[in-house]
C-alpha positions as CSV (number, residue, x, y, z in Angstrom):
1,X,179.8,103.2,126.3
2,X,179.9,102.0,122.5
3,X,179.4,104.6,119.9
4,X,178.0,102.1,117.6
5,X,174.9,101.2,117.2
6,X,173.8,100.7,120.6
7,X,171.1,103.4,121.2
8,X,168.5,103.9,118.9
9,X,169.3,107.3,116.8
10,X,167.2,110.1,116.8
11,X,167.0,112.1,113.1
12,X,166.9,115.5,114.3
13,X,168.1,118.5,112.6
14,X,168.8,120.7,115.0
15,X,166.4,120.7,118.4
16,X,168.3,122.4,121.2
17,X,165.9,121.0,124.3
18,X,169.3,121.6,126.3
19,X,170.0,125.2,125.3
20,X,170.8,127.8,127.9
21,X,168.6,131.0,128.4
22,X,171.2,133.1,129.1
23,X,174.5,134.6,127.3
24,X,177.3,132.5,128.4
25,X,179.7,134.6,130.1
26,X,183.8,134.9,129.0
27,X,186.5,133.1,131.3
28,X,187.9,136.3,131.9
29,X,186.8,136.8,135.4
30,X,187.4,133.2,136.2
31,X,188.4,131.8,139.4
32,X,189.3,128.0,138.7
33,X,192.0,127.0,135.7
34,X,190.3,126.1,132.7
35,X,191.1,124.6,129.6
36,X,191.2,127.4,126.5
37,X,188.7,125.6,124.9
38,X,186.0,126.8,127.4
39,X,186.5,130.6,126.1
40,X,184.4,130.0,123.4
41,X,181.0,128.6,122.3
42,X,180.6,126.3,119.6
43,X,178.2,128.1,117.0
44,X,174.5,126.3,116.8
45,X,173.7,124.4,114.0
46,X,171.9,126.2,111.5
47,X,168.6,127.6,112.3
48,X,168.2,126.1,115.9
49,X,165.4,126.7,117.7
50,X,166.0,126.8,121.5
51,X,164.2,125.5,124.0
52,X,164.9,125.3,127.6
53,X,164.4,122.6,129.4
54,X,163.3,124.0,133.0
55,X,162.8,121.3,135.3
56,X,166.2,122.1,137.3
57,X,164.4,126.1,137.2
58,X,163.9,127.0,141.1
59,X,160.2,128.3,139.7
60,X,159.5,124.6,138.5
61,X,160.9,122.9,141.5
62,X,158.5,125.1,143.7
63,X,155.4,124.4,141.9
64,X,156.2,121.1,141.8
65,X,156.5,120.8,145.2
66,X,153.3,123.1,146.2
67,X,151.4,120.8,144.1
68,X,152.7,117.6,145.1
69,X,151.0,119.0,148.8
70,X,148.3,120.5,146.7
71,X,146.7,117.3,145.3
72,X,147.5,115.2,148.6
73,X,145.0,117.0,150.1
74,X,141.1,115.8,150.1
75,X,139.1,117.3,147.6
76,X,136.8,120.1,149.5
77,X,133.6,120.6,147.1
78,X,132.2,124.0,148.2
79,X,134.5,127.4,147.6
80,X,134.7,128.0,150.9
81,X,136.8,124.7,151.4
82,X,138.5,124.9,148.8
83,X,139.6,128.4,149.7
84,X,140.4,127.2,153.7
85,X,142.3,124.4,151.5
86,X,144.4,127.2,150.1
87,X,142.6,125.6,146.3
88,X,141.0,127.8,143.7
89,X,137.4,128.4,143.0
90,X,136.0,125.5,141.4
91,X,136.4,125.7,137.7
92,X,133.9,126.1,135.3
93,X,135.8,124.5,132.8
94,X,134.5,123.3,129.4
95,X,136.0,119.6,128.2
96,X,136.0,118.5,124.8
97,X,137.5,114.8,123.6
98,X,138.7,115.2,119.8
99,X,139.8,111.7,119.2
100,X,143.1,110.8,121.5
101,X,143.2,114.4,122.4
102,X,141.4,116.2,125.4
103,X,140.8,120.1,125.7
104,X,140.0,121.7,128.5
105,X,138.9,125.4,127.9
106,X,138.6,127.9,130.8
107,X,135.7,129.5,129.5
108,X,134.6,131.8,132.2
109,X,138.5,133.2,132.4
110,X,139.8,130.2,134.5
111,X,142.9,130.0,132.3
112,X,143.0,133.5,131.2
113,X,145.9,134.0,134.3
114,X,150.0,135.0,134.3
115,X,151.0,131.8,133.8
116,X,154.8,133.6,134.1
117,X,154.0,133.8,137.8
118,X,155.0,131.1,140.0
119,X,151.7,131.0,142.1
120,X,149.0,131.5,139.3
121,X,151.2,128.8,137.2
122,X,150.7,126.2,139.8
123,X,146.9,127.0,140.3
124,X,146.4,126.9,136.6
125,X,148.2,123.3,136.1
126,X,146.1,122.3,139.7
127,X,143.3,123.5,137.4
128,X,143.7,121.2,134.5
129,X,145.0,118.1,136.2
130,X,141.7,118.5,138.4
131,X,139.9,119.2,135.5
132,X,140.8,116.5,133.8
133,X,139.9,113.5,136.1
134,X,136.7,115.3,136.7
135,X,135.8,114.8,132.9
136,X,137.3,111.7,132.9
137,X,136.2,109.1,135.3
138,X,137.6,105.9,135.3
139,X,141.0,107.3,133.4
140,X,144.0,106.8,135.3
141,X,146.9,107.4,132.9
142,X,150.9,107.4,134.7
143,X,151.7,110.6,132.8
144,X,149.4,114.0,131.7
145,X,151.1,115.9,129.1
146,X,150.2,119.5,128.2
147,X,150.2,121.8,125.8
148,X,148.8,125.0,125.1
149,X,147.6,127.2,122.8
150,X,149.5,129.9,124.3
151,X,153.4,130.8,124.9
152,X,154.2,130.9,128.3
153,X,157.4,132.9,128.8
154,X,159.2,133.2,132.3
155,X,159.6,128.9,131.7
156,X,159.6,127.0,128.4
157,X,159.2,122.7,129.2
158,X,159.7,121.1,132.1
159,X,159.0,117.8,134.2
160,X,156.8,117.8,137.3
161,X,157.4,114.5,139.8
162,X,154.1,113.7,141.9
163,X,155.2,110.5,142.3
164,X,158.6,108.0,143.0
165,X,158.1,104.6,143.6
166,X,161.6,103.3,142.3
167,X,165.1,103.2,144.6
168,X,168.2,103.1,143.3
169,X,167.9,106.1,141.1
170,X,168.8,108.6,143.2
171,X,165.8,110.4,143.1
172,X,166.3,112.0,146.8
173,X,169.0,113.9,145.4
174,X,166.3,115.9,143.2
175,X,163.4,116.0,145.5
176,X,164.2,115.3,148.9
177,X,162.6,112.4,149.0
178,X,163.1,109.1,147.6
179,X,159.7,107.3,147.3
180,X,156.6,109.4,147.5
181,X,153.6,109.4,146.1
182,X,151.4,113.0,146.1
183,X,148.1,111.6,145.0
184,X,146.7,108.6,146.6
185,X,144.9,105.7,144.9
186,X,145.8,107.3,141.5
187,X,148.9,105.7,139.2
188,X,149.8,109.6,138.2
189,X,153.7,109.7,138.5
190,X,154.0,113.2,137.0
191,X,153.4,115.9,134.6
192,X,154.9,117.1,131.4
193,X,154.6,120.7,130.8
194,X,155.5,121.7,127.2
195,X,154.5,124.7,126.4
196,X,152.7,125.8,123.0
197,X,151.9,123.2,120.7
198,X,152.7,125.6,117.8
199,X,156.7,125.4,119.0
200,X,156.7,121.9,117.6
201,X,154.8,122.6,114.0
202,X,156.2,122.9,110.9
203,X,159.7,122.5,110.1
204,X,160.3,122.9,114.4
205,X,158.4,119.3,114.0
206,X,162.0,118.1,114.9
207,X,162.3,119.9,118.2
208,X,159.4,118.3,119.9
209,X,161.0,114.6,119.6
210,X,164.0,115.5,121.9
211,X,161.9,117.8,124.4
212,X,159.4,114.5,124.6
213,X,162.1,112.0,125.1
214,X,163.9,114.3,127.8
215,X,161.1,115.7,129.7
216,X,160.0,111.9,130.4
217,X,163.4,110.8,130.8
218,X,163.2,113.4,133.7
219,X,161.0,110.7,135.1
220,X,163.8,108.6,136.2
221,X,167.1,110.5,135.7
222,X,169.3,112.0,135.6
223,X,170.4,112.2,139.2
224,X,172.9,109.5,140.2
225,X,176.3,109.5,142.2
226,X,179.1,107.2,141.5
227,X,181.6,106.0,144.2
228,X,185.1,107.3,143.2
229,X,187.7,106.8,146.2
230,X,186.5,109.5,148.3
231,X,183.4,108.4,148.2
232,X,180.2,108.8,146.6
233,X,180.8,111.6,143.8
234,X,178.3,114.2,141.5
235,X,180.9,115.0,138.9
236,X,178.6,113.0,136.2
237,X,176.0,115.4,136.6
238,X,175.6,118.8,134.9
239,X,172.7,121.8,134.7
240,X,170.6,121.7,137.8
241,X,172.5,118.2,138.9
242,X,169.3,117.2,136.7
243,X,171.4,116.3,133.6
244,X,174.5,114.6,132.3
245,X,177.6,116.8,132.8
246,X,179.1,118.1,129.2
247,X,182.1,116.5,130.4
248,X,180.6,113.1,130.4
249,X,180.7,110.6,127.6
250,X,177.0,110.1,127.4
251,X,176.5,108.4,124.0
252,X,174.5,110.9,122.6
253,X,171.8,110.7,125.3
254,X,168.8,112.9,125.7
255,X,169.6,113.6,129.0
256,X,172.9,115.3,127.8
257,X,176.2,114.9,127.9
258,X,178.7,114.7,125.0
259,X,180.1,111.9,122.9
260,X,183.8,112.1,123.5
261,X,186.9,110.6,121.9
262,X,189.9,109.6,124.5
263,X,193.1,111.2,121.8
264,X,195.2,108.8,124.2
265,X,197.5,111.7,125.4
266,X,195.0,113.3,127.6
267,X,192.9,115.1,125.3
268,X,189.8,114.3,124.6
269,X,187.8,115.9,121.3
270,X,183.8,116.0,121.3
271,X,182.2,114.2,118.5
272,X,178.4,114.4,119.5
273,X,175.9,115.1,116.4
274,X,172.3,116.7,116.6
275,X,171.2,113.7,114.4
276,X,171.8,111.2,117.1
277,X,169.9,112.0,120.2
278,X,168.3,109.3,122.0
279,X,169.1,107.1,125.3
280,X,171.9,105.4,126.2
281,X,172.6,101.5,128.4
282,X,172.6,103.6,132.0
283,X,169.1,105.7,131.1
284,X,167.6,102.1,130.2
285,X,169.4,101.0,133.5
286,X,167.4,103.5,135.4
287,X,164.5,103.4,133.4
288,X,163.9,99.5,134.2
289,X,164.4,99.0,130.7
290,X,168.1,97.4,130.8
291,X,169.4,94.6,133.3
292,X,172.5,96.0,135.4
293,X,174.8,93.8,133.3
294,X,174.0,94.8,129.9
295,X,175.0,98.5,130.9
296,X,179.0,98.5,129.5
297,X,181.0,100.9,131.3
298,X,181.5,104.7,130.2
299,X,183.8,107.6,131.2
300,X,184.1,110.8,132.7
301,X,186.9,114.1,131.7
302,X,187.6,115.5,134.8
303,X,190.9,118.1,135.7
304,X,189.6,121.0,133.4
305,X,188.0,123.1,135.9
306,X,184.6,122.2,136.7
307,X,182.9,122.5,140.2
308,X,180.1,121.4,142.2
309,X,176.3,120.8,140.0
310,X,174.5,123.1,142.5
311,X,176.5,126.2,141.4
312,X,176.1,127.4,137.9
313,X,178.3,130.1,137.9
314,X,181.3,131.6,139.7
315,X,181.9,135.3,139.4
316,X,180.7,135.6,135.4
317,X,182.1,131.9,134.4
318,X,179.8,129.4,133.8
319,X,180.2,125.8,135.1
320,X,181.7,124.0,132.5
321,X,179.9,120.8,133.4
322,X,176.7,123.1,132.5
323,X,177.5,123.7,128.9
324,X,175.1,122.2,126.1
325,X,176.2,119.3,124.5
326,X,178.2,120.4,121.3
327,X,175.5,121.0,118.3
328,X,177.7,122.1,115.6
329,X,179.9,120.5,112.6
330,X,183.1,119.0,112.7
331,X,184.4,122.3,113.0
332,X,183.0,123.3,115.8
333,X,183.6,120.8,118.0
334,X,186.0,121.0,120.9
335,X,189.2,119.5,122.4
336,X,190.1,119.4,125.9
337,X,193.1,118.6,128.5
338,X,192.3,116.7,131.2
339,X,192.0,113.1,133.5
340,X,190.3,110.1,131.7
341,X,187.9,109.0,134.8
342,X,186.3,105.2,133.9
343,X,182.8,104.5,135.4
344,X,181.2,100.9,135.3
345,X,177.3,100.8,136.8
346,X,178.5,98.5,139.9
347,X,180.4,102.3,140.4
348,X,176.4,103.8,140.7
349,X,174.8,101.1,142.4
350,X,178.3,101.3,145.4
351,X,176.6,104.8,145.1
352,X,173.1,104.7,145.1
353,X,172.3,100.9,145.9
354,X,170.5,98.5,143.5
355,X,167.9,99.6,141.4
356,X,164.7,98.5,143.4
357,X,162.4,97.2,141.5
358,X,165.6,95.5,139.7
359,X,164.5,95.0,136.0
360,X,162.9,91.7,135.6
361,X,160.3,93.5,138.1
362,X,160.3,96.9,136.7
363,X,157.2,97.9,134.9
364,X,157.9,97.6,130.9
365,X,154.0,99.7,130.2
366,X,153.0,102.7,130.4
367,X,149.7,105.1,129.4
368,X,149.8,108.5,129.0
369,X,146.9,111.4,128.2
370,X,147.1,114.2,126.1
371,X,146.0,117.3,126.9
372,X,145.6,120.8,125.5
373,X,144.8,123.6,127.8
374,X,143.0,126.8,125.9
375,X,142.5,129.9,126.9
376,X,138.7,131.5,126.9
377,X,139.0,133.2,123.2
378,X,141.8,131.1,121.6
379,X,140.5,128.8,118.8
380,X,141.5,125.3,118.1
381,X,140.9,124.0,114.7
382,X,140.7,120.7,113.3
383,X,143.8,121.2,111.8
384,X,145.1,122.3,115.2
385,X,144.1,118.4,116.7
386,X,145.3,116.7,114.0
387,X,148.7,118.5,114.4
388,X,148.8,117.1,118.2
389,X,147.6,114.2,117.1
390,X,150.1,113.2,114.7
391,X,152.6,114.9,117.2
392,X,151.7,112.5,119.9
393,X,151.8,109.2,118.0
394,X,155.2,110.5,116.2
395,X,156.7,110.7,120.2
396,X,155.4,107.9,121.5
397,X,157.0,105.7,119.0
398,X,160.0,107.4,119.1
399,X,160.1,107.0,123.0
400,X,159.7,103.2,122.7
401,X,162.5,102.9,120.0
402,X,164.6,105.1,121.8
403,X,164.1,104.0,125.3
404,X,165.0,100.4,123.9
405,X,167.6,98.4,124.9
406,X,169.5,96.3,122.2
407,X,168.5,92.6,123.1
408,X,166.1,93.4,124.9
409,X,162.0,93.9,124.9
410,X,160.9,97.6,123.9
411,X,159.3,99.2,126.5
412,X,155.3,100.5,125.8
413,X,154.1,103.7,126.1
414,X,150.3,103.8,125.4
415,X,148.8,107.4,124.8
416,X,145.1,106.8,123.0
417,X,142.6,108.3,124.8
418,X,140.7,104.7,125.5
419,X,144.3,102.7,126.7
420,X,144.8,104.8,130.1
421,X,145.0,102.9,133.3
422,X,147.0,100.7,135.3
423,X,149.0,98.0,133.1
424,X,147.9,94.7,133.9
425,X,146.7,91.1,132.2
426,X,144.2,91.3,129.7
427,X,143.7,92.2,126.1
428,X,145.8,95.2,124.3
429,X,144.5,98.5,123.1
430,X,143.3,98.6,120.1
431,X,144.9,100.3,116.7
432,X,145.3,104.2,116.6
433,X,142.7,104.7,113.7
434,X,144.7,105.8,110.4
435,X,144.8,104.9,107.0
436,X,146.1,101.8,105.2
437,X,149.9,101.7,105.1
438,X,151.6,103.4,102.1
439,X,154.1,103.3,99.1
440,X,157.0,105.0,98.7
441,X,155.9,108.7,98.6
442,X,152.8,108.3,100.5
443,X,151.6,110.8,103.3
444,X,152.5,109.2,106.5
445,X,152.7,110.7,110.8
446,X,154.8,107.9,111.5
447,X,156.1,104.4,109.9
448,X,153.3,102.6,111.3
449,X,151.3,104.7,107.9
450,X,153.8,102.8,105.6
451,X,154.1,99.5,104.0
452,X,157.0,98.1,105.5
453,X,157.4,96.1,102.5
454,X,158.4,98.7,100.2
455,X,159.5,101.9,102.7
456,X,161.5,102.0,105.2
457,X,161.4,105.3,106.7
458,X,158.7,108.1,107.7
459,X,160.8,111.4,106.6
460,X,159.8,114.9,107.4
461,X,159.9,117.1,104.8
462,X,159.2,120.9,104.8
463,X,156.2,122.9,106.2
464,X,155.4,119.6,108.3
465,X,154.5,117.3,105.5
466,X,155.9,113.5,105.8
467,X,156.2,110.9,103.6
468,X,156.8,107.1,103.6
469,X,160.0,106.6,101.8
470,X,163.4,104.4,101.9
471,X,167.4,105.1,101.8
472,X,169.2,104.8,98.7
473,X,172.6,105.8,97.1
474,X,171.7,106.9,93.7
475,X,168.4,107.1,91.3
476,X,168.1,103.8,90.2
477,X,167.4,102.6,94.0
478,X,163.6,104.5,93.8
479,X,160.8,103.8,91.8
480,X,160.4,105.6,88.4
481,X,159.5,109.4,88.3
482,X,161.8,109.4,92.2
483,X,165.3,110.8,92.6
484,X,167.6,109.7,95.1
485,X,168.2,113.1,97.3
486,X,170.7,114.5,100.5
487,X,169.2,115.2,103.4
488,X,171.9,117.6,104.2
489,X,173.3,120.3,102.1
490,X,177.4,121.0,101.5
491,X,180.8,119.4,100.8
492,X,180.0,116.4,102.9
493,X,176.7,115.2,101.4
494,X,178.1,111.7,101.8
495,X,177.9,111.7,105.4
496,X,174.3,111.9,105.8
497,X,171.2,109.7,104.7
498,X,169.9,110.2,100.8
499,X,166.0,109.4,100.4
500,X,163.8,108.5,97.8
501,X,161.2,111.7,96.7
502,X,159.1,112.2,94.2
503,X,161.1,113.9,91.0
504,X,159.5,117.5,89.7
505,X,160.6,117.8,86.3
506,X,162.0,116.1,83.8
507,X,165.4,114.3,85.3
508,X,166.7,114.5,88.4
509,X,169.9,116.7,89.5
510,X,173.0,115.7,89.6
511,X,173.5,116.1,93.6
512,X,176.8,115.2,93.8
513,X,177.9,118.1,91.7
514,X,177.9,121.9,93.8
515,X,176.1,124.3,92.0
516,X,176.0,127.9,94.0
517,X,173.8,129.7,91.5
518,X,171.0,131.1,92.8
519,X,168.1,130.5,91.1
520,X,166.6,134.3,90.0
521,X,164.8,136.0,92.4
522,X,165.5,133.0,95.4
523,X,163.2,131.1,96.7
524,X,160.1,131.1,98.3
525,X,159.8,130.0,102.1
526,X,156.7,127.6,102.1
527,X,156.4,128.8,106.3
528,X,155.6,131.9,104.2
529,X,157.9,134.2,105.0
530,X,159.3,136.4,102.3
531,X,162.9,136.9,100.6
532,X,165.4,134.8,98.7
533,X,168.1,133.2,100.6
534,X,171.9,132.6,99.4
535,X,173.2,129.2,98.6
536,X,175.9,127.7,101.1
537,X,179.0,127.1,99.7
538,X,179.7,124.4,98.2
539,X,176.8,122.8,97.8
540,X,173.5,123.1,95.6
541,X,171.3,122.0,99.0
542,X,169.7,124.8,100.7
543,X,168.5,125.1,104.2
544,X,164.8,126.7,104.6
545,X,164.2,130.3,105.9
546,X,163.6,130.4,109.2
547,X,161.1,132.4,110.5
548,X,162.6,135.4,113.2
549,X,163.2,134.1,116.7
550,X,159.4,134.6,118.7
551,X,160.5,137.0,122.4
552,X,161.1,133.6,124.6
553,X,164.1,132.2,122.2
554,X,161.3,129.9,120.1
555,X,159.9,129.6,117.1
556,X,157.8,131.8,115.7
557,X,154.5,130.4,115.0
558,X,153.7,130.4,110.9
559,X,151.7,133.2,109.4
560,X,147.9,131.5,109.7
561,X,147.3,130.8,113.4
562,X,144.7,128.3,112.6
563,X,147.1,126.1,110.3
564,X,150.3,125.8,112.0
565,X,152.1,123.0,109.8
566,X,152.4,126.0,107.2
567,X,151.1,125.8,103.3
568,X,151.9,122.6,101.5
569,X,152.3,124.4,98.2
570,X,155.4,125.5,97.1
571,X,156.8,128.2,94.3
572,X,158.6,126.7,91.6
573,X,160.1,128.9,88.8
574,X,157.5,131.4,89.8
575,X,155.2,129.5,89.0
576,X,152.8,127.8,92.2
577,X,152.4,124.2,92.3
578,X,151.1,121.1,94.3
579,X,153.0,117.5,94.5
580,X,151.1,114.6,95.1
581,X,152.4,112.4,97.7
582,X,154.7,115.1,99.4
583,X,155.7,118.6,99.6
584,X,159.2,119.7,99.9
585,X,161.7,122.5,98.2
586,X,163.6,122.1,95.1
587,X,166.6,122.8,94.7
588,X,168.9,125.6,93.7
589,X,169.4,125.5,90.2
590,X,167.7,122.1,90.0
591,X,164.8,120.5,89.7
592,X,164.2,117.9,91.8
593,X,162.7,118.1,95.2
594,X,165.5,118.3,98.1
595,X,164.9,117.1,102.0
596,X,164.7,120.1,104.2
597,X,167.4,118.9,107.2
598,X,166.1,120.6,109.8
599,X,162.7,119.2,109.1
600,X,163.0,115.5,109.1
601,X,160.6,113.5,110.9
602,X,162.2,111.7,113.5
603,X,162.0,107.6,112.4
604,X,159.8,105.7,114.1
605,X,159.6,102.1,114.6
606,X,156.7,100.6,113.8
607,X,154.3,100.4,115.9
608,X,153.0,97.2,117.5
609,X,149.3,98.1,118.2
């Protein structure tokens, strides 16, 4: 596959939706040859925030399966059928609609279970999917996303499939069962479980992009077989045989994978970045959202020791086809010895047979409700909505810009409350309220808040504040009273995107120029945590404090529960300040305002409705 320009990028600073939740073992009680390179894990870009994707997780798999026979059954409407139906008590749950997004609140205790158990975690999600069409008649949305204002632990975000209508994808291979459909008369194709919404706030704003676009990818991949000579073959897939293998070239794709350059004497180096996730030609392919033959062909590294998808380890040595895609700097990435296998998509359908629907027929729409399941005492601001809020609208143009296919229409994903229902003929939903598009420098959730005649991006910048704003190369590009800044600190400055942001101070800095002073007494984290930090060599940039890991491997949530994008005022020379238009972190020794990289906003297309 091209490593041009033929996915749509994803700016992310660092979200590890792939990262294992376990130590990897050494190679040294391997049974199977293996290239050195394996011994060692790249280090994680700086300040990643893991978080698992557990669809693959035997746990998931079985809830998903006891509610796929769960909600097939008839709804019984007295206790005692529900409890010969092997359902829960009928809830007494408490709905509220705050604009797009819909809370449902056990308030008698409904929710208040071990959602780390396998049982009590499927009757709680039966719960809130129930729940939900109760309060919601004449909703029929394909997807429910939820989120919660709690951390469950024992899983982090996963996929749940109720329903497959689409052959050629080689969804069997996942499920058992190729076309299925658990609830009758309803256009629900599955769930996406993703944990607390407080994992995605702040400067972890970046994480939640990547956990979106793979959790739905998990909709239609990744589970495909290619024919190879012997037959129909699973070395493309990885983790679970629910992902890319690492040994894939994968474009950069959500679903994992590497991007890998062939050295021509049969090694082959990684050169996948955490800046460019998104999908690539074969997720469109089985998506719907790409014809057959726009899908160029790709290739596989085989000969360096993996084994079979169903088996993560041997011994203590982890499948290398399992490892996470390769995070790190150019120094970190890795080079391996092995067999340059080349894959075309006539390879996958010898495999798996044509995609059925094929793509002219394929369904190109798609609606979506949002959801947030609360516990009996746990509060939910207004802040609290609007952080969802501007959460959902940031993914679901994302989605369509990455789930795009070059030449080709952009698929719709429609998640306001009143859009839901089957796609068909008839007049669009209407426009997501929001104010008027903006300036350079204006407050913005996604592009669709900017004027696209003036800004050209919606950039993140820290303690989850974003602002409309445009590339440029040096000062003079950006308005007066605007400096032309990195978005990534050290010696190679000029390989990353420079914005324009509101200047604080008289002139701006000299960015080109390293300056590892220190500014006396640090700096203050706006998440508010407290300390000064060191400057990297090398560079005048700084990243942000990060707050200390929370028990499952995630992100803390900030200091005020009730507010979890963090303050938006900042400490400047000791002195506290507010900047109109945006807030973000100036720099060491300097005085202008510098992006925070590991909270950019992820750049959204703008939005058609």
């Amino acid at each position: 596959m091209s490593r041009t320009s033929s996915h749509s990028s994803t700016r992310l600073a660092g979200a590890a939706v792939f990262a294992l939740s376990g130590v990897v073992a050494s190679g040294a009680h391997a049974q199977v040859p293996r290239d050195p390179a394996f011994d060692r894990m790249p280090a994680r870009p700086p300040y990643l925030a893991p978080m698992r994707d557990d669809t693959g997780h035997p746990m998931v798999k079985a809830v998903a399966a006891g509610l796929r026979k769960q909600l097939g059954r008839p709804r019984a409407d007295s206790a005692e059928n529900r409890a010969l139906a092997g359902l829960p008590p009928p809830a007494r749950l408490v709905n509220e609609d705050r604009g797009h997004i819909a809370i449902i609140r056990g308030d008698q205790g409904e929710l208040d279970v071990n959602w780390n158990d396998q049982n009590q975690l499927q009757n709680a999600l039966l719960t809130v999917i129930q729940a939900y069409y109760d309060t919601h008649p004449g909703r029929n949305p394909h997807f429910i996303t939820v989120l919660t204002t709690f951390t469950v632990d024992s899983v982090a975000a996963f996929y749940l499939p109720l329903a497959n209508d689409v052959r050629g994808i080689g969804y069997q291979r996942s499920t058992g069962d190729e076309i299925f459909r658990s609830v009758p008369g309803l256009a629900l194709d599955g769930v996406i479980f993703l944990n607390a919404f407080r994992k995605y706030a702040g400067q972890n704003a970046p994480l939640g992009g990547l956990t979106f676009n793979q959790e739905l990818g998990h909709r239609w991949g990744s589970f495909v077989y290619f024919q190879d000579r012997d037959g129909p073959s699973a070395e493309m897939l990885g983790r679970d045989c629910a992902h890319w293998s690492f040994l894939m070239d994968s474009e950069n794709s959500a679903m994992e994978g590497n991007v890998w350059r062939d050295n021509g004497n049969r090694t082959f180096t990684t050169e996948t970045s955490f800046y460019n996730f998104g999908f690539n030609p074969l997720d469109r392919y089985l998506m719907g959202f790409a014809p057959a033959e726009s899908v160029p062909d790709w290739f596989l590294v085989t000969d360096v020791g993996a084994w079979d998808c169903s088996q993560p380890y041997r011994g203590q040595e982890l499948n290398p086809s399992y490892y996470p895609p390769i995070f790190g700097g150019v120094q970190d990435q890795v080079t391996v010895r092995g067999t340059r296998v080349n894959i075309s998509i006539d390879d996958v359908i010898a495999a798996e047979g044509e995609r059925r629907p094929g793509y002219a027929q394929s369904p190109k729409e798609f609606s979506m409700a949002f959801v947030v399941a609360a516990k009996r005492n746990d509060a939910i601001s207004d802040r609290n909505i609007e952080v969802v809020d501007e959460l959902r609208r940031e993914w679901e143009a994302q989605w369509e810009q990455d789930a795009t296919q070059p030449g080709y229409p952009s698929p719709n994903l429609v998640t306001t409350a009143d859009g839901s229902g089957d796609p068909g003929p008839g007049p669009g939903p209407g426009p997501d309220p929001g104010p008027a598009p903006g300036g350079i420098g204006a407050r913005c959730s996604s592009f669709a808040d900017c004027d696209p005649s003036v800004a050209e991006r919606c950039v993140g910048l820290e303690a989850g504040v974003s602002i409309c704003t445009k590339l440029c190369d040096v000062d003079r590009d950006c308005p007066s009273d605007f400096c032309c800044v990195p978005s990534m600190p050290g010696d190679q400055q000029e390989r990353f995107n420079w914005y324009c942001v509101a200047q604080q101070g008289a002139a701006c800095e000299d960015f080109s120029r390293p300056d590892p002073t220190p500014s006396p007494g640090g700096s203050a984290d706006p998440a508010g945590s407290a300390g000064g930090t060191e400057p990297p060599p090398g560079g005048g940039s700084m990243f942000p404090p990060t707050a200390p890991a929370a028990p499952d491997g995630g992100p803390s949530p900030p200091t005020d529960p009730t507010d979890p994008t963090g303050a938006e005022r900042v400490q400047v020379s000791g002195e506290s300040k507010s900047v109109t238009g945006c807030s973000a972190r100036p720099a060491q020794g300097g005085a202008a305002w510098l992006l925070a990289p590991v909270t950019l906003a992820l750049v959204a297309r703008r939005r058609r409705r």
